[in-house]
Every structure is written in C-alpha cells, then in structure tokens.
C-alpha positions in Angstrom: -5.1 -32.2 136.9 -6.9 -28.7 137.4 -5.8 -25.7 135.4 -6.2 -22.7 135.9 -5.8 -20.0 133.2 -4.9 -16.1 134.0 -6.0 -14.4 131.1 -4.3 -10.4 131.7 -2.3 -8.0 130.6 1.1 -6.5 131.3 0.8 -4.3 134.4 -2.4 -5.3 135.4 -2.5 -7.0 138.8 -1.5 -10.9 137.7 1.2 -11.1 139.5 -0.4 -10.8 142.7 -3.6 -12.7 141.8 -1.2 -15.3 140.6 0.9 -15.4 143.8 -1.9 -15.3 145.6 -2.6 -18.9 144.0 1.2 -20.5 144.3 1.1 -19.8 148.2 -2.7 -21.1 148.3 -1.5 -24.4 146.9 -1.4 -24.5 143.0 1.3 -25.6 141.0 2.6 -22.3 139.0 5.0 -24.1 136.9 8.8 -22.9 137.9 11.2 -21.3 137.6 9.5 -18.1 137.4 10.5 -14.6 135.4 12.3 -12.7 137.7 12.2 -8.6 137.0 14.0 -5.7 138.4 10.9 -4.3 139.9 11.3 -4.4 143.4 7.6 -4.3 144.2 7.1 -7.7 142.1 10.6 -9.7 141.8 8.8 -12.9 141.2 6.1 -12.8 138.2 4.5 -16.0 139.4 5.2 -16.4 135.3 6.8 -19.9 134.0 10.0 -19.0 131.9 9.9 -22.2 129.7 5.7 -20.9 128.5 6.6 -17.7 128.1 9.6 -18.5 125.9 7.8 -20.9 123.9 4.6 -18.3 123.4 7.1 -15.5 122.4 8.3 -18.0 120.0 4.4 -18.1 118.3 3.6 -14.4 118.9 5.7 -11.1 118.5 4.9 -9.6 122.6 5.4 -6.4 120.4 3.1 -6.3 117.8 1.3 -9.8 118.6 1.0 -10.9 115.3 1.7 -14.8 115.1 5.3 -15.5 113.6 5.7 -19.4 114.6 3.8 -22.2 113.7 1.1 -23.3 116.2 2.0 -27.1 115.6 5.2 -26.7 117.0 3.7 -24.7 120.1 1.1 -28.0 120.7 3.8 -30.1 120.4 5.6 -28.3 123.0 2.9 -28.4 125.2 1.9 -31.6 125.1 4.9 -32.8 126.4 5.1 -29.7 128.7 2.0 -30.1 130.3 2.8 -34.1 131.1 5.9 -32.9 132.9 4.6 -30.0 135.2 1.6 -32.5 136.0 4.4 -34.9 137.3 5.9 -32.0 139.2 2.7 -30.9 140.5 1.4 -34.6 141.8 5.1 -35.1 143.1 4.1 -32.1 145.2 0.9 -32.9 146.9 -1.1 -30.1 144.1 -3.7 -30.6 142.3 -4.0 -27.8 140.6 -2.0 -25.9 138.3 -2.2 -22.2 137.6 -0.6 -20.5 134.2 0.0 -17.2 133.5 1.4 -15.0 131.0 -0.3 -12.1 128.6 0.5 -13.9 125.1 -1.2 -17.6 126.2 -4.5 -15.0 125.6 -4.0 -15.8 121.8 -4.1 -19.6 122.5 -7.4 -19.9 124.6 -9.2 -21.9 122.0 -6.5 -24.6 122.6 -6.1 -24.0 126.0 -9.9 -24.1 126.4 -10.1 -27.5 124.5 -6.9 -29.5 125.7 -7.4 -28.8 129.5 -10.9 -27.0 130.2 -9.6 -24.9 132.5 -11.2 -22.4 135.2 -10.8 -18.5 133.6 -9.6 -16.1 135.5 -9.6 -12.5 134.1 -7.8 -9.8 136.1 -8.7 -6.1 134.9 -7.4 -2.9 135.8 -8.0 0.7 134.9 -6.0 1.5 131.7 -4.3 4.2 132.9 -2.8 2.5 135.8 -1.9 0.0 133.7 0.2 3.0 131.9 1.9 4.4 135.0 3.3 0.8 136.1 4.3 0.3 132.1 6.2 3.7 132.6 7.5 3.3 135.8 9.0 -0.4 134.9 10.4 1.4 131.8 8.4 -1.4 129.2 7.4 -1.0 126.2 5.0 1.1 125.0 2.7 -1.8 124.2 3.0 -3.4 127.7 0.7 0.0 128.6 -3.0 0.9 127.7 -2.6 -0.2 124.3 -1.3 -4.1 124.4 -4.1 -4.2 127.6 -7.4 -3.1 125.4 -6.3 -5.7 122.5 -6.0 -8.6 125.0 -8.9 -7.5 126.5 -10.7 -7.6 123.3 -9.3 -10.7 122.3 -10.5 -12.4 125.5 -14.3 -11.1 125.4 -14.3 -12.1 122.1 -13.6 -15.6 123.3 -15.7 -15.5 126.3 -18.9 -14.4 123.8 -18.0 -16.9 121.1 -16.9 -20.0 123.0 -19.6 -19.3 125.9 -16.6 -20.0 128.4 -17.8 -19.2 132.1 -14.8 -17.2 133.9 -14.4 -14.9 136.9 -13.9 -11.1 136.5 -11.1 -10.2 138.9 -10.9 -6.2 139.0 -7.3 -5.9 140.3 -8.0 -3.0 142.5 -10.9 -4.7 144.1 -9.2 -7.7 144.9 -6.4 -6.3 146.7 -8.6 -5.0 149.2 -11.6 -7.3 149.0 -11.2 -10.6 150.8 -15.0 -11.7 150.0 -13.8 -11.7 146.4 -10.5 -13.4 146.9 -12.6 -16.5 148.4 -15.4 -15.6 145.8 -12.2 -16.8 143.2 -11.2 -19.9 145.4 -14.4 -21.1 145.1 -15.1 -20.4 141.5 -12.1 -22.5 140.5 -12.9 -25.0 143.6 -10.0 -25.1 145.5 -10.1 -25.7 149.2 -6.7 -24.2 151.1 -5.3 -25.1 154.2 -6.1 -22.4 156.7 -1.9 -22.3 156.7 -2.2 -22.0 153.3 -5.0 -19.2 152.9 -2.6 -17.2 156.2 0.2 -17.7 153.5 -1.6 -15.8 150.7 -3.2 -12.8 152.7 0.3 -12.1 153.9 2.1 -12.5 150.9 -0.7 -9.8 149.2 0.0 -7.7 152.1 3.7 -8.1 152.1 3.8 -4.5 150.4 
C-alpha cells in the first residue's frame, strides 16, 4: 500500500491539500475530526491517529509524555486495518495527516517509506486562522516554526526526497496540484481529478 505523509502545521493549508487527496482517490483513514469552522468542517484528519499521537506528545508543549512502544504497537495493528479498508475500497493509496505525526517521521519514514508532502504557509496567516478558530496560542506562528524546524531537520538528516507545497500557491496553481499527483504517482480518474478542483473551489 502507498502512503502518503502530510507533514504541516495547524492552520496551514492541510486540510485542503489533504481533501484534495481523499476526493482524488486516497484512502484518508475515517472518521475524520470534525471542527466548528465552517470554512473546513471536515479536517481530512483520522480521529483514532490523532488520539493515539496526542497520547505520545503534549499538542501544547510537544514534549513526548507516552511511550513510543506503545504508539508502534498501535500502529502496527492500525495500519493493517486501514490497508484492509483501503483495498476493500478499490485505493491504493493512503494519505495521513495530522501536525504531531511530524515527531514520528523517523518511524514513519522507515515502517512505510512514504511520499512527503510539506504544506507551508506564511506565519502570520497561519496566526489570523489560529485567532479566528479561537486555538491555542501554539496552534499559531509559534507551534508552525517548531514543526517546521523539526521536519527540515529530518529532510537534511535522513536525505528524504519530499514536495514543498506552499499553501497559497497551491490553491491557485493547478500546474502544481498535478506537479503533487505526480510526485507521489497517483494517476486519478478524470471524475476523480473534476471531484478535487471542485471540492478546492467549493469556497
């Protein structure tokens, strides 16, 4: 099975990038987070991965207050299900998102040698939608320039290859969006790929 990993922040465009994904065929692992934002309902984000990587790192502070065995052994089991799910589905391809699973790309990297997919954003839009969804202060600017560290950090010392998806680029930019199909080789339907354009024009 194909993964695909969306390494982001809070407020940063992932949602789309990651819808953009479910309606072009991957497997984004439901049920999703709902939110009260009506310009995003659906985070495109799995609730059963997020729980469990909120149960290895604080989403406040980000320090690690579980023990990473029990999040692999999680996983493991995890993973084999939503491949089942996915295959029972006709996809090939799974996409995860969530802002914490940016801690666990060395594992991620290693058990499923996924295809990277890092959505950027300026930081102080990143702020505004932190402030106008009412989140935590760290859900702004300063949770986004740690996870951004953290994943160039990666990038440099595991020599990962990955696609740089600025947000605001994206949303306008369809040479880019199929730029991004191709990098993490999927081919969708041309239903599919009519799907995804309207769903990131639904706004």
């Amino acid at each position: 099975m194909k993964a695909v990993v969306i390494i982001a922040s809070w407020g940063s465009g992932s949602t789309a990038v990651s819808g953009y994904l479910d309606k072009c065929g991957l497997y984004s692992c439901p049920p999703h987070l709902h939110t009260i934002d009506k310009l995003t309902p659906n985070s495109y984000e799995s609730i059963e991965y997020g729980s469990e990587l909120a149960k290895l790192f604080d989403k406040y502070t980000f320090k690690e207050i579980g023990k990473s065995e029990d999040f692999v052994k999680f996983f493991d089991t995890w993973w084999i299900d939503e491949c089942a799910k996915a295959n029972s589905l006709a996809c090939n391809s799974i996409v995860l998102k969530h802002p914490l699973q940016t801690f666990v790309l060395p594992y991620l990297k290693e058990k499923l040698n996924p295809s990277f997919i890092f959505v950027t954003r300026p930081f102080d839009e990143i702020t505004r939608t932190q402030v106008r969804r009412n989140w935590h202060p760290i859900m702004g600017a300063d949770g986004a320039k740690h996870i951004y560290s953290v994943a160039n950090n990666f990038f440099t010392l595991s020599s990962s290859s990955f696609i740089s998806i600025p947000f605001n680029v994206f949303k306008n930019d369809r040479e880019l969006r199929n730029k991004m199909l191709d990098f993490i080789e999927i081919s969708p339907s041309e239903k599919q790929i009519y799907d995804a354009e309207s769903f990131l024009r639904r706004d």
